[in-house]
N, C-alpha and C positions, 0 to 999 in steps of 0.2 A: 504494500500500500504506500502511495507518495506524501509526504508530508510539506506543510505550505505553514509559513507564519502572518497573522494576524498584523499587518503594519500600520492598519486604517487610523484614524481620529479619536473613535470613541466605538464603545462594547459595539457587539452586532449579535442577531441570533440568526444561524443558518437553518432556513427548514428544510432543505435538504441533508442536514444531519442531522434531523429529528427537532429542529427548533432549538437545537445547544446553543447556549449562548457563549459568545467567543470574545477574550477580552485582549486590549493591546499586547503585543508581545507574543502572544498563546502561539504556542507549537497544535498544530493540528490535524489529524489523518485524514485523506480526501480518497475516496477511488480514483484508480491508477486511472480509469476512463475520461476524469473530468479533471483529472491537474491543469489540461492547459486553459479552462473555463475561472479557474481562482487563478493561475499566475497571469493571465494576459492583462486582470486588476492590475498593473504595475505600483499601483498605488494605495491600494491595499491588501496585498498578499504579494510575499516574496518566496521563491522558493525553498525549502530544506532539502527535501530527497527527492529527488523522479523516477521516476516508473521507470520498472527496467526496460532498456530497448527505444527511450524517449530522445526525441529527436526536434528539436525547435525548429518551427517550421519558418524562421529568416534564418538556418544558419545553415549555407551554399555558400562555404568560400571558395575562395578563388583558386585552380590550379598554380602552386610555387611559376613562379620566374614569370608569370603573363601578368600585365597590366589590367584592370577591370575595362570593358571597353566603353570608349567615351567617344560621343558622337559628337559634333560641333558642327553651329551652321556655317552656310558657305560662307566667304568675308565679303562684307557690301560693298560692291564698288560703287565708286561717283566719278565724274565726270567735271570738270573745274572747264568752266570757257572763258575766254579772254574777252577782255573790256572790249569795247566798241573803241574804236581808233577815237581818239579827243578825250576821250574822258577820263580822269584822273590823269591828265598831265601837268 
């Protein structure tokens, strides 16, 4: 079973764990199925243990030695025309 810690503001009561009420700091047991439902709270639930096998779904690094690829628009050209003969002389 994965366990999640309580970071939030103030107590809460999960009904999904029977309506226990959960206080700041509290270590907590979550089924392995819904760990990623209490960590994506980033801001009220932090991780302690994950599931085994658990795999964060932004974490695709990048193959060693390639650069991540990065697209850039094309560079805008302009065009500069010359003053009309007389003017600013």
């Amino acid at each position: 079973m994965a366990r999640v810690r309580f970071i939030g503001p103030e107590p809460v009561t999960v009904p999904e764990l029977g309506d226990r009420a959960v206080e700041l700091d509290e270590v907590i047991d979550v089924p392995d199925e819904r760990f990623g439902g209490y960590v994506c709270q980033a801001g009220t639930w932090e991780p302690v243990a994950e599931p085994p096998d658990w795999v964060w779904p932004d974490a695709s690094p990048e193959p060693e030695g390639q650069p991540e690829s990065v697209q850039h628009a094309p560079a805008k050209k302009t065009t500069v025309k010359a003053a009309p003969k007389g003017v600013g002389d």
